[in-house]
Wavefront OBJ file of the C-alpha trace (Angstrom):
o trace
v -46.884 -12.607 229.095
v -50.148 -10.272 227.629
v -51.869 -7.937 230.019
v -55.135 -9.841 230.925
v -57.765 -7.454 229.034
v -60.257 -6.068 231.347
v -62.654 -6.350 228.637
v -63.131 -10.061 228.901
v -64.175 -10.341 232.622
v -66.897 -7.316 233.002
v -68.859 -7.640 236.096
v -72.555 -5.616 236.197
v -72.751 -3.683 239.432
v -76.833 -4.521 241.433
v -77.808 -1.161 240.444
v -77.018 -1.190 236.812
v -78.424 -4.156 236.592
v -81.728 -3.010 238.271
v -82.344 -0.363 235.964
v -82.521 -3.374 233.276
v -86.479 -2.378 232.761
v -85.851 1.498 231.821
v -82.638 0.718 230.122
v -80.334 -2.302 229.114
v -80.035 -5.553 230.506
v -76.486 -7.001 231.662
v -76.018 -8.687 228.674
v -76.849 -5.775 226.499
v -74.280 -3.977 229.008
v -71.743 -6.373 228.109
v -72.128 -5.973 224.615
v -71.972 -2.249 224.120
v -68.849 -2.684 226.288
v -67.370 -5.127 224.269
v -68.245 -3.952 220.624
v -70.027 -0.662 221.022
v -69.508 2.837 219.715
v -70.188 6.251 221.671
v -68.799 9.259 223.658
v -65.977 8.048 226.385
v -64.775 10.128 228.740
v -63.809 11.006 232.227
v -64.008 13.628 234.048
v -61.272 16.002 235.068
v -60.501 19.069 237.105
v -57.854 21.608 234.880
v -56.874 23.111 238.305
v -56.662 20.098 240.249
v -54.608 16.757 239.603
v -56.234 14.048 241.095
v -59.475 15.319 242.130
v -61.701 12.456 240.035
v -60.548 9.332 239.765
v -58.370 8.360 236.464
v -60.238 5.108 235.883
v -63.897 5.988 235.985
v -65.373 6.852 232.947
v -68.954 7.386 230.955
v -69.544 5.707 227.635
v -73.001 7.886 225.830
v -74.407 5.787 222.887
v -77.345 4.603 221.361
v -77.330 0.963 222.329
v -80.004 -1.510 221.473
v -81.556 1.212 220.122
v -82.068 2.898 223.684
v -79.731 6.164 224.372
v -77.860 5.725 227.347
v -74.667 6.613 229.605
v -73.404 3.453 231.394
v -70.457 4.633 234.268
v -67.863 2.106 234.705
v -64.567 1.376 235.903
v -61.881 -0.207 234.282
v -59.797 -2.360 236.951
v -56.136 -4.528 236.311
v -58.269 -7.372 235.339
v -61.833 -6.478 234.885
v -64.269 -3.308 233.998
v -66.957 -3.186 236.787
v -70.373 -1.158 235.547
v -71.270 1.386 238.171
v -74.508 2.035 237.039
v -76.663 3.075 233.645
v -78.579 6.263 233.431
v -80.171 8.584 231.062
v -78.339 11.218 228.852
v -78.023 14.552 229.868
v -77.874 16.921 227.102
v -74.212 18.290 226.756
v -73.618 17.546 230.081
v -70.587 15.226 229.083
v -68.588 18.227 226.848
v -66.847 20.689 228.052
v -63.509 21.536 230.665
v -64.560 19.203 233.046
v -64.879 15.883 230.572
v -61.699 14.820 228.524
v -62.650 12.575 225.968
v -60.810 9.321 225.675
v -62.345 7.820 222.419
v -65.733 6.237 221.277
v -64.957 2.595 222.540
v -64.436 1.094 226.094
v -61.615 -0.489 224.618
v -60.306 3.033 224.633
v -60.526 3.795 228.288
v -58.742 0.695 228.896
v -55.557 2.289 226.769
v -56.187 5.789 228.419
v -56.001 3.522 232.064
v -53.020 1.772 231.151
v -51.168 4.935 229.598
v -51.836 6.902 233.074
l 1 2 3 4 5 6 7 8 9 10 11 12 13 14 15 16 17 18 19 20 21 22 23 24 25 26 27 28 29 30 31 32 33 34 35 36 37 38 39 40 41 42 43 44 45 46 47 48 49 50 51 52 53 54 55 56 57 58 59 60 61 62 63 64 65 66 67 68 69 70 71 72 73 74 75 76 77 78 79 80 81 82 83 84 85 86 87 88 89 90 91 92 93 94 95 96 97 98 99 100 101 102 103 104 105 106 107 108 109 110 111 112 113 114
């Protein structure tokens, strides 16, 4: 039997969903997580396994025409959005951010590799 993808069941956290008026509603939400394109990543700690958590991640995009991080986690059988906030400039690059891909669809792989 298939793994159950996460992608299907997504389930928009109260505070993402009450920055709807600055940013995107859940639907909008749902649809950059489904069939959007960006800048995925988590972060990481070179010197330190398991200091951040392997299954949150940060997806940067332009998304209904509104740039945008959205935080989420990817669970067994659903993502759950954290929350949705405004880009910082190059505050996702560097040694502390491994890049997964440019899809959500991508941090689910990266989740199920780990």
């Amino acid at each position: 039997m298939a793994e159950p993808d996460p992608l299907d069941r997504i389930v928009v956290s109260d505070t993402a969903r009450q920055k709807r008026k600055r940013y995107l509603d859940e639907a909008a939400i749902v649809d950059a997580l489904r069939s959007g394109e960006g800048y995925v990543c988590r972060k990481t700690s070179p010197n330190h396994d398991g200091l951040y958590e392997d299954d949150k991640f940060t997806m940067r995009g332009t998304f209904d025409g509104i740039d945008v991080d959205i935080v989420f986690v990817v669970e067994d059988d659903r993502v759950v959005v954290v929350t949705q906030m405004s880009q910082h400039a190059d505050s996702l690059r560097g040694r502390f951010h491994e890049r997964v891909g440019s899809t959500a669809a991508d941090a689910v792989a990266a989740v199920r590799e780990a």
